[in-house]
Each structure stands twice: as C-alpha cells, then as structure tokens.
C-alpha positions, 0 to 999 in steps of 0.5 A, a space after each residue: 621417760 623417767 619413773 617418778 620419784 614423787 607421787 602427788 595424788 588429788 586430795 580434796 578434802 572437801 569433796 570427801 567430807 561432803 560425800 555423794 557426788 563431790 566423793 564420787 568426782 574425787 574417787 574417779 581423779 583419784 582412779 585416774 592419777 593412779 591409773 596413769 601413773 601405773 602405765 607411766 612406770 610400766 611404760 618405763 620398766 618395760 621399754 618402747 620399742 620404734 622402727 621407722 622414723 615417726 617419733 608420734 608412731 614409735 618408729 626409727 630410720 636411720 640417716 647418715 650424715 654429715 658434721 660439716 655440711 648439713 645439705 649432704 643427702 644420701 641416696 639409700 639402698 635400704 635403711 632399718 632401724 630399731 629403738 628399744 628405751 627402757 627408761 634413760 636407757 636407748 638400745 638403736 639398731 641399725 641397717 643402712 646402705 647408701 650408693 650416692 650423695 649430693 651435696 659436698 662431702 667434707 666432714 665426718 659421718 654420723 648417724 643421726 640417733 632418735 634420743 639426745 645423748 645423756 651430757 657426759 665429759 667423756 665418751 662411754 657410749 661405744 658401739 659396735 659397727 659392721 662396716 663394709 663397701 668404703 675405705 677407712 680413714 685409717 685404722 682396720 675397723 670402726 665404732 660407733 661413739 655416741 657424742 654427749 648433749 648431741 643426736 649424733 653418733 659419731 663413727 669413729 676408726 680403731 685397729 692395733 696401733 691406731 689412735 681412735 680417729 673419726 671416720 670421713 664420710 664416705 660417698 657410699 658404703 653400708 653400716 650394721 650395729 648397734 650402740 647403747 647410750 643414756 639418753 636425756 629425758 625429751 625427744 626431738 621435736 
C-alpha cells in the first residue's frame, strides 16, 4: 500500500448549513474518511508483517519453483516464510527445503515472492541465500535476484571469476535468505 498523496474529504454543504440531523450524518462521514485514512497511513509507515501463504490472513510460505516447467512440484521437509511491507517496500524471509519432486525438471529455480516486483530495466533487487545439500550450476555460491514486473525471485550463481549465472533447479536442496525488493501497488489475487 502507498500513503496517499490527496486527501478528498466529504464536503456537503448543504448538510452543514441545514445543521441537526443533516450536520450530524456529515459529522460522522467525516470522522469516518479521517479515521480510515489515519489507519491507512499507520498501516503504511508501520508495516504488515505475513507468515504463511494466506494473502487474506497475512501470511507467506514459500515455494520453489520452476521457469520452465509450471507442473514441477516440490516434496517439502519444511518451508517458513516472513513478509514485513512497509509501504512499496517487501522484506521475504525464507526456510525451505525440499527432498523430491515431480514432474520434469528442465528450468532454473525461483522462489515464488508474495508481491509483484516494482518494473525496473536493471536488476537491483539482490538478496542473500544460504544455500546447501545441491550442486551449483556453476560458480561457489548463489543470490537471490528479484526479477522486474515478475513474482519471481530468481536464484542466481556468483563466485570470483564467474559471470553471474542462473542457478538449474535442483531436485533437492535447502535455501535461507532474504531478499528486499519494491514491490508494486497490488497483491496476487
């Protein structure tokens, strides 16, 4: 959610120069618009915090998938997640670790991200990725790369002397991290 940059209140004229019950139906509108915008802005600058996947119950898990096959499932030892958004602003936690899969596995992993990332011509949105049990692509270590006007966070291999790469599903493995990224205004539906 954004903080708004207008504030349109109810002005009735009217009610307000008849007085009595008109003024006390305008007085309430009032208190009301005031009242809700109050808890949009405090919604805003304070955050909203998730934890499992329920977007309607604020909650986030998190799933791995796969770029080019979409029917790719993942058997999971256990999978938390967090989401703190103050404002545009996403902070994901994650703990996943998955031992199977079905389906084919001939893409690249992502994590599935809670918000649509902001659109962006580059990629600033890296995060960090404690990675273990699966063998790189290439590189010695790996990052998770939010990718623009997607869900996806990409997990992409670095190390000394490698160009960044991404990382090829992996049939099993575990993955901590977090990654910070702009989101855009509106949730998955």
């Amino acid at each position: 959610m954004t903080l708004p940059s207008t504030t349109i209140l109810p002005l009735h004229s009217e009610q307000i120069q008849k007085g009595g019950k008109d003024l006390d139906r305008y007085m309430r509108d009032l208190i009301f618009t005031l009242q809700r915008q109050y808890e949009n802005m405090a919604q805003a600058i304070n955050g909203d915090i998730r934890t499992d996947t329920d977007v309607a119950n604020k909650q986030f898990l998190p799933t791995i998938k796969d770029t080019v096959n979409d029917s790719t499932t993942f058997t999971y030892d256990h999978r938390v997640g967090w989401v703190l958004r103050k404002g545009l602003f996403v902070d994901v936690f994650f703990d996943v670790k998955w031992t199977a899969n079905s389906g084919a596995i001939t893409g690249n992993m992502y994590l599935d991200l809670p918000y649509k990332v902001a659109i962006t011509e580059q990629k600033p949105f890296v995060g960090l990725v404690q990675p273990s049990v699966f063998s790189f692509t290439g590189g010695t270590g790996c990052v998770i790369n939010a990718q623009s006007d997607t869900y996806r966070g990409e997990i992409w291999n670095i190390g000394d002397g490698f160009t960044t790469a991404n990382q090829t599903s992996a049939a099993a493995g575990h993955l901590i991290g977090n990654i910070r990224y702009a989101g855009q205004g509106l949730e998955r539906s």
